[in-house]
C-alpha positions as CSV (number, residue, x, y, z in Angstrom):
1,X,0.6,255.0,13.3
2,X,1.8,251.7,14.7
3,X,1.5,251.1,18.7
4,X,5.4,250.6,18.5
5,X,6.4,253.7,16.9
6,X,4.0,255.8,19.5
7,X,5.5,254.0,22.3
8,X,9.0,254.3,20.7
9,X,8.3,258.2,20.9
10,X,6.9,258.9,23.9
11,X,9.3,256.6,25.4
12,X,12.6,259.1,23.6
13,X,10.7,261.7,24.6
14,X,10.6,260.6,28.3
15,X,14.3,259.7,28.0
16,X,15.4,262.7,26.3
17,X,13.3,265.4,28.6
18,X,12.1,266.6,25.5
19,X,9.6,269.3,26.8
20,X,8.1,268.8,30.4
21,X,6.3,266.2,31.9
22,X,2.7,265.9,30.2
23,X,3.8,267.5,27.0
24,X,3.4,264.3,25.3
25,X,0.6,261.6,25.6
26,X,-0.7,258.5,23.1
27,X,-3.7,258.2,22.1
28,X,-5.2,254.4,21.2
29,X,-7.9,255.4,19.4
30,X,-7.5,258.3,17.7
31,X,-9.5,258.9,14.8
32,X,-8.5,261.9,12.4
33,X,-10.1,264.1,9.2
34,X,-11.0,261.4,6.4
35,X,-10.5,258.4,8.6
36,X,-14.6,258.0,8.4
37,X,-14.3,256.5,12.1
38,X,-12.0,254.3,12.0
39,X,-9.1,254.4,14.3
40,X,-5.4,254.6,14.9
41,X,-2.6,254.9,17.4
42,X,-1.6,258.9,17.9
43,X,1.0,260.7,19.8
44,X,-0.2,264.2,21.0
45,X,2.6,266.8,21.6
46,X,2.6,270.5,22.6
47,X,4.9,271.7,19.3
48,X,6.0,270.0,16.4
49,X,9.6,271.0,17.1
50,X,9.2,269.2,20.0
51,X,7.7,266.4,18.5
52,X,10.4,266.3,15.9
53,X,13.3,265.9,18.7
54,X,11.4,262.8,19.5
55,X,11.1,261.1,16.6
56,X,14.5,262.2,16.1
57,X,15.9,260.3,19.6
58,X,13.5,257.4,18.5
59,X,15.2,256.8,15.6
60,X,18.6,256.6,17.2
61,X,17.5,254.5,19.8
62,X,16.3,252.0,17.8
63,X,18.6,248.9,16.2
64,X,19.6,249.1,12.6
65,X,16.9,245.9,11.5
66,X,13.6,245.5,11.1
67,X,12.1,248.2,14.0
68,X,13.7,250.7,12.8
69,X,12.6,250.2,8.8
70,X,9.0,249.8,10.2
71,X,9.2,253.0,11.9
72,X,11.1,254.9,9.2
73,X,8.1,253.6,6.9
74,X,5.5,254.6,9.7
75,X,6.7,258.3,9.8
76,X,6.5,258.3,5.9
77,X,2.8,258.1,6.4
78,X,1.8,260.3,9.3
79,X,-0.5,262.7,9.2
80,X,-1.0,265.7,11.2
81,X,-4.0,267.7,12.9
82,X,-3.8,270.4,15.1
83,X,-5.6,270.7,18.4
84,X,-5.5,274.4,18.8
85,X,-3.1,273.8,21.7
86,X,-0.8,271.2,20.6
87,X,-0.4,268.6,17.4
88,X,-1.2,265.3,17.1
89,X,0.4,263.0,14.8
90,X,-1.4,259.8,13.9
């Protein structure tokens, strides 16, 4: 995931009071199944619904150009893992 779409999410998220405070974190250097150590940008969250309702109020708060193709194109490519007590979306 790109820095900006993370940020764009956390930052809905924070906006929206989607779950509670510390629900949702980023991680810069996240490195998931297959990635063979190489890293990526990550947004941890404690469900995917609520990590849905962000991306959700991300995509609405974003301006009809360029950002919001990039991050429509960035959450065509996510991948998920799941961290036993959350999901983390990278």
């Amino acid at each position: 995931m790109k820095e900006e779409s993370a940020r764009a999410i956390i930052h809905a998220a924070e906006n929206e009071a989607i779950g509670v405070e510390g629900d949702f974190r980023i991680r810069r250097d996240y490195s998931g199944r297959g990635m063979n150590g190489s890293t990526t940008w990550a947004v941890v969250a404690r469900d995917m619904a609520d990590f849905v309702g962000a991306v959700t109020s991300a995509a609405f708060e974003l301006r009809p150009d360029k950002d919001s193709c990039d991050f429509v194109e960035d959450m065509r490519d996510l991948r998920f893992d799941n961290m036993g007590r959350g999901i983390v979306a990278y």
